[in-house]
C-alpha positions in Angstrom: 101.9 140.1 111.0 102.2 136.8 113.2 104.0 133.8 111.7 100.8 131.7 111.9 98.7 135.0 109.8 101.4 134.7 107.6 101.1 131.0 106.7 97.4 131.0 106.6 97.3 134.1 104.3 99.2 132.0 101.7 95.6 129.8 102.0 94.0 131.5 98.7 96.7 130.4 96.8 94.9 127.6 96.5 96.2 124.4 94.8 99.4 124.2 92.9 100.7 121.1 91.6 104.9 121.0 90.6 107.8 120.7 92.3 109.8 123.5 91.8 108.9 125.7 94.6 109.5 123.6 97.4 112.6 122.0 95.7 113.9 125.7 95.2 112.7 125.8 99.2 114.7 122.8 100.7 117.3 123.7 98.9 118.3 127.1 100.3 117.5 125.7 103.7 120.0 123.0 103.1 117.3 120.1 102.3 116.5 119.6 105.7 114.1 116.5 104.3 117.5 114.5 104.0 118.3 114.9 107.8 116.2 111.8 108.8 114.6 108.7 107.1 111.2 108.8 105.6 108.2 106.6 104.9 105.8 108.2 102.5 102.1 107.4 102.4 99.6 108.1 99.5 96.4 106.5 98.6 93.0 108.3 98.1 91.7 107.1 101.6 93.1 105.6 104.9 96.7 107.1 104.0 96.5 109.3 107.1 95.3 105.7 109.1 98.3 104.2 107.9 100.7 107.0 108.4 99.4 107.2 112.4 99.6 103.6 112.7 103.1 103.3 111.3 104.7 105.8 113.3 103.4 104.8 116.4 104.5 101.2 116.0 107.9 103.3 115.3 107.5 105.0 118.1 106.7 101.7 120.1 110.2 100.0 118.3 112.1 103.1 120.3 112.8 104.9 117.4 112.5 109.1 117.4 109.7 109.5 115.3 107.7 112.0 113.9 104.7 112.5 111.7 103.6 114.8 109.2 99.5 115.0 108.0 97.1 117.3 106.2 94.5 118.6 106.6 94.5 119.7 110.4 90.9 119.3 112.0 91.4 121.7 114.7 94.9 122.9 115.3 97.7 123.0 112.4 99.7 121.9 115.2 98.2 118.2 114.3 100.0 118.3 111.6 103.1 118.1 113.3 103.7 115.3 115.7 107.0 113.9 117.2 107.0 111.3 119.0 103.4 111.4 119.8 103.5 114.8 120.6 102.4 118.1 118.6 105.1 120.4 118.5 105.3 123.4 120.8 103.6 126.5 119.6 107.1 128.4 119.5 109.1 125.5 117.6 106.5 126.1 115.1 106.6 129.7 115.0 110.7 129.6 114.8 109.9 127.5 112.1 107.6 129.5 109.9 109.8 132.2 110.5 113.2 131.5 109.3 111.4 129.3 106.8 109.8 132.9 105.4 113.0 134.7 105.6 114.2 132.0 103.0 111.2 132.7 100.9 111.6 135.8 100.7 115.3 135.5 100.1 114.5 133.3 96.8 111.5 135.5 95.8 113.6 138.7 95.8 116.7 136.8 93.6 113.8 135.6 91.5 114.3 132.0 92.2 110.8 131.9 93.2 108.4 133.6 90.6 105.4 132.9 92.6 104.6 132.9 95.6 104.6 129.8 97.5 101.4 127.7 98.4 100.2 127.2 102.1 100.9 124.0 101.4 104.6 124.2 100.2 105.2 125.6 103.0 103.5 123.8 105.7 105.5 120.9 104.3 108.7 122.9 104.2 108.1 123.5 108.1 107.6 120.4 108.6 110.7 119.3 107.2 112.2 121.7 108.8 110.7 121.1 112.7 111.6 117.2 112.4 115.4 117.9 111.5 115.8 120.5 114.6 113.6 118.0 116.3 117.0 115.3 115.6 113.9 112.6 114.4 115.5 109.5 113.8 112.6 108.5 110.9 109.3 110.5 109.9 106.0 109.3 108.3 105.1 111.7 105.4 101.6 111.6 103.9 101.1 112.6 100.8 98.5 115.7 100.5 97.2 115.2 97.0 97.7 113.0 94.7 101.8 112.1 94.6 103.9 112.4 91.6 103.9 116.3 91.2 102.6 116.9 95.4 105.0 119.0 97.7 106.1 116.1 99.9 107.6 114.2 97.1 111.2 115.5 97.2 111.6 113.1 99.8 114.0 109.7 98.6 112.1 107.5 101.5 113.3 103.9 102.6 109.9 102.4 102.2 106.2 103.5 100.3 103.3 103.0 100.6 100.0 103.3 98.0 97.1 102.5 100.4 94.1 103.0 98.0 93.1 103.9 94.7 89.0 105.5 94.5 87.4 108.4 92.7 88.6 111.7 94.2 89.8 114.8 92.9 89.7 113.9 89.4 89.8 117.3 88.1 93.7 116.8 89.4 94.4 113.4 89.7 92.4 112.1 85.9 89.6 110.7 85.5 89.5 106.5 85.3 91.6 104.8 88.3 94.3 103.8 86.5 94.7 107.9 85.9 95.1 108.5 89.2 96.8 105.1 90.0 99.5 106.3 88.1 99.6 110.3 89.4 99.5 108.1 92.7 102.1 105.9 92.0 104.4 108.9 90.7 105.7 108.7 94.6 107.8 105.2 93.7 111.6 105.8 93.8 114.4 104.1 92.2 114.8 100.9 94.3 112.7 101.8 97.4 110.1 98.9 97.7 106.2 99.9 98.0 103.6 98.3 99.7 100.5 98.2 97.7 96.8 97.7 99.4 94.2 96.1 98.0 93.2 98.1 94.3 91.3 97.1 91.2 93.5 95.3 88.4 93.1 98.6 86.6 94.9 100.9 89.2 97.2 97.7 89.8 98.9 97.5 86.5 99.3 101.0 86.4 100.8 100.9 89.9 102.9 97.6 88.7 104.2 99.7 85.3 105.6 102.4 87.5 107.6 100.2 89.8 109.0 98.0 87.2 110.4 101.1 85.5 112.3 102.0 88.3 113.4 99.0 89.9 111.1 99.3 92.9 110.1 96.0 94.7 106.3 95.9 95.0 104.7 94.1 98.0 101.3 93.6 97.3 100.2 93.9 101.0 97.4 91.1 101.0 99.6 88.3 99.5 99.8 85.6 101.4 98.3 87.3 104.1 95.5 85.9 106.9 93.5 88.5 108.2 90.4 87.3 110.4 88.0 89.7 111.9 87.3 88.8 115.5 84.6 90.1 117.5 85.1 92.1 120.1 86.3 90.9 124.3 86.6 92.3 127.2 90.0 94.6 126.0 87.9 96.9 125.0 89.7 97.3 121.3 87.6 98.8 119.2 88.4 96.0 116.4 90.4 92.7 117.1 91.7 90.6 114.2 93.6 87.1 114.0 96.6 87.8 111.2 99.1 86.2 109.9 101.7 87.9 107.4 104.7 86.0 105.1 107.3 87.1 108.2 105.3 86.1 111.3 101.7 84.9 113.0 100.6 87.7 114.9 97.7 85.8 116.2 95.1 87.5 117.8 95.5 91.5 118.4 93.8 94.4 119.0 93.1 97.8 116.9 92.6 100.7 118.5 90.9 102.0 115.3 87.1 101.6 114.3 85.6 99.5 111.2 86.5 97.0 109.3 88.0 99.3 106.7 90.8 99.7 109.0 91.9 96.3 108.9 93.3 96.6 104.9 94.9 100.3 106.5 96.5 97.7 108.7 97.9 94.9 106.7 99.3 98.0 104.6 101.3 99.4 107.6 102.0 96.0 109.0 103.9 95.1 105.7 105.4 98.7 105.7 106.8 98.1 109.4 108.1 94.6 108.4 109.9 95.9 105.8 112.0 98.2 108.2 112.6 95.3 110.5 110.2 96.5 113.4 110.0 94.0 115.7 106.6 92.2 115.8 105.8 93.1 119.5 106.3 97.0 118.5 104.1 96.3 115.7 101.3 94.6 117.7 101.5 97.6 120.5 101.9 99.8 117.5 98.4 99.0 116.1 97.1 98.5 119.8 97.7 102.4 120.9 97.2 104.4 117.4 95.3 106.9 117.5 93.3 109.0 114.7 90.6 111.4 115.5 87.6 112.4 113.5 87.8 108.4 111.6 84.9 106.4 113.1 85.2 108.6 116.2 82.9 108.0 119.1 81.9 110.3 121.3 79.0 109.5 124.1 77.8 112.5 126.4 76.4 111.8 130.2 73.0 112.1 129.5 73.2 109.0 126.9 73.5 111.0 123.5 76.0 109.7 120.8 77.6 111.4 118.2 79.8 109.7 115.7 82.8 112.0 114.1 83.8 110.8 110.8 85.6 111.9 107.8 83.9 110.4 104.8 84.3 113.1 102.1 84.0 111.2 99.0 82.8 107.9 97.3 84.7 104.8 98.9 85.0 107.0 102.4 81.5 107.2 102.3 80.5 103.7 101.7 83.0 102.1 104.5 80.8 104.5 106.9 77.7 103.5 105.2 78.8 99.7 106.2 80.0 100.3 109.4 76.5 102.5 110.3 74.3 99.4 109.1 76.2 97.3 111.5 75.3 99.2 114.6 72.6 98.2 116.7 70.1 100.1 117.7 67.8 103.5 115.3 69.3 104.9 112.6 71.3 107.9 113.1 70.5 111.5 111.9 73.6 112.8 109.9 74.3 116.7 110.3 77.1 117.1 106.9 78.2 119.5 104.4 80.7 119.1 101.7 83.1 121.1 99.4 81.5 121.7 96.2 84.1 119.7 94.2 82.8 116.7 95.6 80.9 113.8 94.2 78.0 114.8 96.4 75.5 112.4 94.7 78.0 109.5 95.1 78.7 110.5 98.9 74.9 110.9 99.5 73.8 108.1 97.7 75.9 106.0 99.9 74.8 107.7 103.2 71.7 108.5 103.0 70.0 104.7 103.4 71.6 104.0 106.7 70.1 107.4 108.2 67.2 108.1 109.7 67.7 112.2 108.6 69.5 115.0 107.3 70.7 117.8 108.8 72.9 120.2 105.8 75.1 123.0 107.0 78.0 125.0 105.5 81.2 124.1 106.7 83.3 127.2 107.7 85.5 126.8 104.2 85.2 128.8 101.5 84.9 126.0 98.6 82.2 124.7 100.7 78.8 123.9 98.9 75.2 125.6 99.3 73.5 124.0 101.9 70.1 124.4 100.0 71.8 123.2 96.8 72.6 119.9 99.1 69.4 119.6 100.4 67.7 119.6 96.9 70.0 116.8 95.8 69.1 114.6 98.7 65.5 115.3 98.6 66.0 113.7 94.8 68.0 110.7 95.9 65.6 110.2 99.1 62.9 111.6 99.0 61.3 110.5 101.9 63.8 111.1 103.9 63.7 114.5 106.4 65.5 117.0 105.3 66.6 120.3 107.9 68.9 123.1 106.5 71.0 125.0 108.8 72.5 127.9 108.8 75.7 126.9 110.5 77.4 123.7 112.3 76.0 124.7 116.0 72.7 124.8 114.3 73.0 121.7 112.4 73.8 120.3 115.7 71.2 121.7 117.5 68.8 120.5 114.9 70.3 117.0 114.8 69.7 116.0 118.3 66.2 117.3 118.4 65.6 114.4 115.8 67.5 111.4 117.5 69.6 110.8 120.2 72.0 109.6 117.7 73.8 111.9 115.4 77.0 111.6 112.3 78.7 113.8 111.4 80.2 113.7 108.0 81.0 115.1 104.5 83.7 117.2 105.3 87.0 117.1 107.4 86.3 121.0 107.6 82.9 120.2 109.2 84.3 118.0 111.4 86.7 120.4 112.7 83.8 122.9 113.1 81.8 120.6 115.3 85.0 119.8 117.4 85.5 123.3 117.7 82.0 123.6 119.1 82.2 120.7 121.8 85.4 122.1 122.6 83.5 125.3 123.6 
């Protein structure tokens, strides 16, 4: 068996909160998670926005940096980035390799009575890749939820909590304050956070938390200036004035899409200022980040437009629903499928006004939902609306451009990567 069948045969594990396993882990490799500095991310959405923007502004300061993100959309190599860079097929496979020989170790002594989860041990690698790697600081996001999720053995310098929606609830608790507080379960003993903009709900419980351990809490919007601009001849696909507490950045560019992104970048902005990154590296930081599959545009030669985006749940749908009703131009046909532990209603509720049709598919994921079931459930939130099943993504696609010349895809990160997959082809 190949190291990467190996890994991705852990898949059906499924989900497994605690953190014994990869404790037990980092420990027998020598916690490799200690060799470098961390900044860990969590927040329902634009956590991965704010992780990509920090470490390139890192990376823009001169330090080594590194990155580690789930899910992948295409390659699990995504996951992995060091200074801008995925790692190299065989770092990754040396990695998975010796990190199985110490999983098996522990399993046969019984330190391990389970086996592992893919993700323990993707983040294992990871740890593992960035301290051969000799990474100076890494970015670590958070996969689900924070107080009991894999990446939080790490004792970071600085944290961040970028948003607080409904997602997940079945793990994460069902009000925001809930999951505001499995969130905030990331906050250390004396390592400041940076806090984006929350309800007062999921901010007390975040508050609470801190004060208990003697973490300094930057609410990230305090005393902050943040003025969408409209767009010159830069190109940037959003500029903003801002102005922070430490300096006036005046007018920069964003090399992100929607006005979403500019909270994602007051969060990392305060993160970065809090490691003493110079403001230039900040500004070119913000100017050259880059995030695939979030508001991502992608026009053909023969004048179609397809718009990659990975709205999967309530608040993630509606900042594509507002950016969508911005656009000029006919509404879009949307080609989407979703898992079915989603809150589809919510999602399509939010979508399904700004579209001018539906295309449903299956996602190529095992938790993902019927495509008729989908369908019926639009058809009773919009019932005018046209409604196409398909029996795959290439369909889906197929279908969606025989309705309109401009097409979204959305629902699903899994989709997303199936349709890159298919314009890759």
């Amino acid at each position: 068996m190949d190291q990467l069948s190996y890994l991705f045969g852990l898949e059906p594990i499924g989900i497994k909160f605690g953190l014994e396993n990869i404790a037990a882990i980092v420990a027998s490799l020598g916690h490799p998670e200690r060799a470098f500095r961390t900044i860990h991310v969590a927040g329902t959405n634009g956590k991965g926005s704010v992780t990509a923007m920090v470490d390139t502004a890192l990376g823009a300061a001169g330090q080594r940096s590194a990155r580690y993100t789930s899910p992948h959309l295409i390659d699990i190599r995504e996951r992995f980035v060091i200074e801008g860079q995925r790692v190299g097929a065989e770092a990754l496979d040396r990695a998975i390799a010796d990190v199985r020989v110490h999983i098996d170790a522990l399993r046969a002594a019984g330190t391990l009575d389970v086996q592992p989860t893919f993700f323990e041990v993707t983040t294992a690698i990871a740890f593992e890749l960035f301290r051969r790697a000799g990474v100076d600081i890494a970015v670590i996001e958070v996969g689900l939820g924070g107080r009991l999720d894999a990446t939080n053995v790490v004792t970071p310098v600085a944290a961040a909590i970028t948003s607080i929606a409904f997602d997940h609830e079945q793990y994460l608790g069902r009000s925001l304050r809930e999951i505001a507080a499995e969130k905030a379960g990331i906050i250390k003993s004396g390592v400041p956070v940076v806090v984006g903009d929350v309800t007062a709900d999921a901010g007390e419980a975040i508050a609470r938390v801190a004060r208990e351990r003697g973490a300094p809490l930057v609410r990230a919007w305090d005393g902050v200036e943040a003025v969408r601009l409209k767009p010159d001849a830069t190109g940037a696909l959003t500029r903003l004035r801002l102005r922070t507490p430490a300096h006036d950045y005046g007018d920069i560019d964003l090399a992100l899409a929607g006005a979403h992104q500019i909270g994602n970048a007051v969060v990392a902005v305060r993160v970065l200022e809090l490691l003493g990154v110079p403001p230039a590296a900040i500004v070119e930081g913000l100017a050259r980040v880059s995030w695939p599959g979030r508001l991502d545009a992608r026009r053909f030669p023969d004048g179609r437009e397809m718009l990659l985006d990975a709205a999967h749940n309530p608040a993630g749908a509606a900042a594509l629903a507002s950016y969508l009703e911005e656009q000029a131009g006919e509404r879009p046909a949307l080609v989407f499928s979703a898992m079915r532990d989603k809150d589809v209603d919510a999602v399509l509720r939010a979508l399904l006004p700004v579209v001018a049709a539906l295309v449903v598919t299956r996602a190529s994921n095992p938790r993902a939902a019927d495509p008729s079931a989908l369908a019926e459930r639009a058809r009773a939130i919009e019932p005018a609306l046209p409604v196409v099943i398909a029996s795959s993504p290439r369909a889906a696609l197929e279908a969606a451009w025989r309705l309109s010349p401009r097409i979204v895809v959305a629902g699903s990160i899994f989709l997303l990567g199936d349709v890159m997959r298919e314009m890759d082809q």
